[in-house]
C-alpha positions in Angstrom: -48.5 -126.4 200.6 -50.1 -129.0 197.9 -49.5 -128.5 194.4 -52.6 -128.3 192.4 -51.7 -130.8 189.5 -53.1 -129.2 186.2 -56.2 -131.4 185.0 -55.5 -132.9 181.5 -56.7 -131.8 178.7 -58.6 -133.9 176.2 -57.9 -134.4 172.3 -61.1 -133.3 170.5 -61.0 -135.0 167.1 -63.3 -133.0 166.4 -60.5 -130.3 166.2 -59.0 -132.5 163.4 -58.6 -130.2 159.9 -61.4 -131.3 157.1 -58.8 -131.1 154.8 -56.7 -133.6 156.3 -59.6 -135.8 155.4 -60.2 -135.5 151.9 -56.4 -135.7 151.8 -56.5 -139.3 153.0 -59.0 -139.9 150.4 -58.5 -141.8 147.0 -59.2 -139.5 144.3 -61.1 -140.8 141.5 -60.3 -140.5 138.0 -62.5 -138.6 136.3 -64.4 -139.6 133.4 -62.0 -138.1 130.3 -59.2 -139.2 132.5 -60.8 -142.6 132.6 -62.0 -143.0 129.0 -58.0 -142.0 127.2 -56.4 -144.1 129.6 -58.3 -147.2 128.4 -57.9 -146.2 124.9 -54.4 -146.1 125.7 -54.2 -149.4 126.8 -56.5 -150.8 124.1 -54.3 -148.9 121.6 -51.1 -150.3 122.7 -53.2 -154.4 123.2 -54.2 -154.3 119.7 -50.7 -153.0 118.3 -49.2 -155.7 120.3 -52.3 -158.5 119.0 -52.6 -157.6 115.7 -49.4 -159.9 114.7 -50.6 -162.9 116.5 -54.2 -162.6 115.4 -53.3 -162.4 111.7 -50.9 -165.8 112.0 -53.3 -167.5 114.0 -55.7 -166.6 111.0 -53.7 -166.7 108.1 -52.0 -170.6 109.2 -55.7 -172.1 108.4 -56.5 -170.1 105.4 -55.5 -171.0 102.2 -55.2 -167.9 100.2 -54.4 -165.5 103.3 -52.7 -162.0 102.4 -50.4 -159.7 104.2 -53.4 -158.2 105.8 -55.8 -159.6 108.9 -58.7 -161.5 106.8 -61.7 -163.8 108.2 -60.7 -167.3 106.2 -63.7 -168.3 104.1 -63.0 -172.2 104.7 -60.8 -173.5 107.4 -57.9 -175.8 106.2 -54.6 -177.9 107.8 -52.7 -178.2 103.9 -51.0 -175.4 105.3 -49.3 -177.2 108.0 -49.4 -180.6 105.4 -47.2 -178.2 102.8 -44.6 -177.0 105.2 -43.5 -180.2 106.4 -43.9 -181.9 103.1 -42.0 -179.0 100.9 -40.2 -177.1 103.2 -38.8 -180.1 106.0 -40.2 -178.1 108.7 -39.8 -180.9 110.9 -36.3 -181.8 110.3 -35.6 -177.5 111.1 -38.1 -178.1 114.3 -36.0 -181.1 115.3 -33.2 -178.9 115.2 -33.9 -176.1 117.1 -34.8 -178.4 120.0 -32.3 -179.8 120.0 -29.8 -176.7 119.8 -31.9 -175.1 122.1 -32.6 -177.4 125.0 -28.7 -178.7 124.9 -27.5 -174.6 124.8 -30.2 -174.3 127.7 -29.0 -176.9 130.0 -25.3 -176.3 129.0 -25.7 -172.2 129.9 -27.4 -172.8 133.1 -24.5 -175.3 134.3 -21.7 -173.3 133.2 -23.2 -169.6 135.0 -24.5 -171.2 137.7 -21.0 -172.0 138.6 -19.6 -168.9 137.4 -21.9 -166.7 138.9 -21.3 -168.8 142.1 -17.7 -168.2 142.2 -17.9 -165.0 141.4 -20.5 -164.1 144.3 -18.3 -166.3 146.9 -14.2 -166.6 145.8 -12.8 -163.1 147.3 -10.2 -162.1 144.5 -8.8 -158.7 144.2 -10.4 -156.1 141.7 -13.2 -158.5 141.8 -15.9 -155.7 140.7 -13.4 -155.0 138.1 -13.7 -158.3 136.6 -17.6 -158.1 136.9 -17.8 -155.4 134.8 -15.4 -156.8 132.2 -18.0 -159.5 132.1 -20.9 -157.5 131.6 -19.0 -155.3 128.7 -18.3 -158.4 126.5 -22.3 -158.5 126.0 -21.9 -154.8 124.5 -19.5 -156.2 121.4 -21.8 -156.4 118.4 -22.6 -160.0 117.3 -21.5 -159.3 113.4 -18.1 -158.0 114.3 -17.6 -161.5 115.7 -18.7 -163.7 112.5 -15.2 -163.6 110.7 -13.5 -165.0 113.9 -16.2 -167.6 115.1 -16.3 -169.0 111.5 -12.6 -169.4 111.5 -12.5 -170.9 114.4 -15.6 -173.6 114.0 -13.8 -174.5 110.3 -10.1 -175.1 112.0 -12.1 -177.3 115.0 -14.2 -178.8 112.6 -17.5 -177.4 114.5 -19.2 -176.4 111.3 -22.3 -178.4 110.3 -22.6 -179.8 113.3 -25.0 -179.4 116.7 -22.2 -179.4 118.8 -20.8 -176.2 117.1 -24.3 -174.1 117.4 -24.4 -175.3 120.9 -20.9 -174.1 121.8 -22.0 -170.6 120.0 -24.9 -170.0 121.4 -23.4 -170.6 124.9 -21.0 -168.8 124.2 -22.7 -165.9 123.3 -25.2 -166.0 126.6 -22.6 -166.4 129.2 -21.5 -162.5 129.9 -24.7 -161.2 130.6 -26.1 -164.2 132.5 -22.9 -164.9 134.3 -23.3 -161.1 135.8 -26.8 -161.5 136.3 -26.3 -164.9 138.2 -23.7 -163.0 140.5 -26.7 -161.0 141.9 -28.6 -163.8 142.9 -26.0 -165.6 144.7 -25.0 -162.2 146.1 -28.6 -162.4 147.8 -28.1 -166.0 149.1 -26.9 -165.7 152.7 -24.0 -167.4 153.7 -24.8 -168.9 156.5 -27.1 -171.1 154.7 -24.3 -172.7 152.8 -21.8 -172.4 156.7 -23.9 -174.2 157.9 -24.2 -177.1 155.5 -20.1 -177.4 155.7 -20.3 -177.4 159.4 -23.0 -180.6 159.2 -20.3 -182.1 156.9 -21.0 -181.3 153.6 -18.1 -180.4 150.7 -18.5 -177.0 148.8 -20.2 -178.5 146.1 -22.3 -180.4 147.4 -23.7 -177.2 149.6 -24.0 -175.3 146.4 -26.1 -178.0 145.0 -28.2 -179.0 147.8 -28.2 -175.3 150.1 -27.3 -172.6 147.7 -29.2 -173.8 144.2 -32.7 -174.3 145.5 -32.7 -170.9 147.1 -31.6 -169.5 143.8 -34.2 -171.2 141.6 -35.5 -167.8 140.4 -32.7 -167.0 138.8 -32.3 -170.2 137.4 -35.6 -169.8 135.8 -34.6 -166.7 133.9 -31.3 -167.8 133.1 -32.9 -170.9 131.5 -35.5 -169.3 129.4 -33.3 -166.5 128.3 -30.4 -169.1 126.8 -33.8 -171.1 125.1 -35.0 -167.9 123.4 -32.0 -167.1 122.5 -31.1 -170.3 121.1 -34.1 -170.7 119.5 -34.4 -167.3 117.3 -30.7 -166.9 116.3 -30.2 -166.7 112.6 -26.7 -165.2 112.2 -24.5 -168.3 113.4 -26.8 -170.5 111.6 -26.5 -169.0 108.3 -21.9 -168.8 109.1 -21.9 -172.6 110.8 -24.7 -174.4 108.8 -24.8 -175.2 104.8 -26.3 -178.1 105.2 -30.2 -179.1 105.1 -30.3 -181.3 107.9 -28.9 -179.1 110.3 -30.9 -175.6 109.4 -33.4 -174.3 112.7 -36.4 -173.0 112.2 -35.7 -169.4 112.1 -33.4 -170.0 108.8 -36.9 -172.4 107.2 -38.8 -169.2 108.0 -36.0 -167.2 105.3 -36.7 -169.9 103.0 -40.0 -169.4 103.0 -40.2 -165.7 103.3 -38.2 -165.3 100.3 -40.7 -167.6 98.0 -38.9 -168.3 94.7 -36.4 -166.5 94.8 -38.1 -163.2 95.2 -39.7 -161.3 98.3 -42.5 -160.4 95.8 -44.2 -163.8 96.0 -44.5 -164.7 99.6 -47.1 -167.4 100.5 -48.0 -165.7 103.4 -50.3 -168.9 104.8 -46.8 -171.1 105.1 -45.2 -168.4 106.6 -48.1 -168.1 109.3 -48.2 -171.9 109.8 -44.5 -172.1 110.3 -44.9 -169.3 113.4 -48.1 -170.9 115.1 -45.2 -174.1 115.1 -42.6 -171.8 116.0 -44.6 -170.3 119.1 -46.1 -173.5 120.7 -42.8 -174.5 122.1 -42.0 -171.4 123.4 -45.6 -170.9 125.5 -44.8 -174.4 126.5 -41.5 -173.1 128.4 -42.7 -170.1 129.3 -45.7 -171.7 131.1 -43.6 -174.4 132.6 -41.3 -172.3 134.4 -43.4 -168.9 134.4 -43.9 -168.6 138.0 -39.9 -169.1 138.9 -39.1 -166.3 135.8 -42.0 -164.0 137.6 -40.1 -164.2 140.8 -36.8 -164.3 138.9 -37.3 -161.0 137.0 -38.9 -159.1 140.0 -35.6 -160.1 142.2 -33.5 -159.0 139.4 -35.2 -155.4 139.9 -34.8 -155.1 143.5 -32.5 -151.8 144.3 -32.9 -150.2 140.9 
């Protein structure tokens, strides 16, 4: 006898729930909802703009205040009196210096490290990681006493070869660790197969290993610069003389007027940062896109 096969049975989507509809649905902000989160955000722009609105005001006026004022004339004896009175550009010279030579000398020295910690299998090597990454947790004043003592027996005081060696020094934990990570996301058997086409370790790390890396590169370099260019505290231990003072010590000068904090000439002050800020745009929009893609690898798994 012939089985009857049961006739199928159609999906009506018109069966399909309302509710599953609306569900896929965006749902719009309302309008209270709407107008406090963009008073939020302006809140938070104009906290963050204030500050850079008053320099950028204050460095062409010549009797600015410590409050945001419209300039009644416009005027460059501002920028005149700070290198002519205040050897601005013997302190920008300086910090260029410092900072370009602590920049190239920090992204050597972890790119290696970092390397060798990603590749070299040692025992307890998580252990040593970490050890790293706690040196960055020591307070920078505890360590004043013994890095002067040390700069005055190598003779490294008043010199740019002992703020460079500081500075390094004082980046290298944190971006020795963090360079780790990148290399730990380089696959191997990039570099594998650059020795197998007959190419030495170190050449593979340079040619194979570093470009994929540039990212982190990126962020290593512009963190050792900022760094390097805003430190006070070794300045004020290493340096007692003139020609070797940075820009952030100039800006103390200033600050403190004539010997007082009561008589600040607040339009130096504001000239000196729209000098102090150029060169750090100018990095940061040199290498911004490598940093973007730097910092957003360096978030991947938290």
């Amino acid at each position: 006898m012939a089985v009857r096969a049961a006739p199928a049975t159609a999906v009506d989507t018109r069966a399909v729930p309302a509710a599953r509809t609306v569900a896929r649905r965006r749902a719009r902000p309302g309008v209270v909802e709407w107008v406090l989160v963009h008073l939020a955000f302006a809140i938070v722009l104009a906290f963050f703009l204030a500050p850079f609105l008053w320099m950028g005001l204050a460095a062409f006026d010549p009797q600015a205040s410590a409050y945001i004022r419209i300039p009644e004339r416009l005027t460059l004896d501002n920028f005149r009196v700070v290198f002519a009175d205040y050897a601005f550009g013997t302190a920008l010279k300086n910090s260029l210096i410092v900072s370009t030579a602590t920049m190239a000398l920090t992204v050597l020295t972890v790119s290696l490290a970092g390397y060798s910690l990603s590749r070299i299998a040692i025992k307890r090597k998580n252990w040593i990681s970490y050890s790293i990454l706690l040196l960055q947790t020591m307070p920078l004043s505890a360590t004043m006493v013994p890095i002067y003592g040390l700069a005055r027996e190598l003779n490294l005081r008043n010199s740019y070869l002992g703020l460079i060696l500081v500075h390094t020094a004082i980046e290298l934990p944190f971006l020795t660790w963090m360079m780790k990570g990148f290399f730990d996301a380089v696959p191997r058997y990039l570099e594998e197969a650059a020795w197998i086409d007959g190419r030495s370790k170190l050449r593979a790390w340079f040619e194979v290993v570093l470009p994929v890396a540039r990212p982190g590169i990126g962020v290593a370099a512009g963190l050792a610069f900022l760094s390097a260019w805003a430190e006070v505290l070794m300045v004020l231990i290493l340096v007692n003389r003139d020609e070797y003072l940075t820009v952030p010590f100039a800006f103390y000068r200033a600050a403190r007027g004539e010997g007082s904090y009561l008589e600040v000439r607040y339009e130096l002050v504001a000239a000196m940062g729209v000098l102090y800020v150029l060169p750090v745009l100018a990095l940061f929009f040199a290498t911004r896109k490598l940093m973007v893609r730097g910092l957003m690898g360096t978030t991947r798994g938290l």
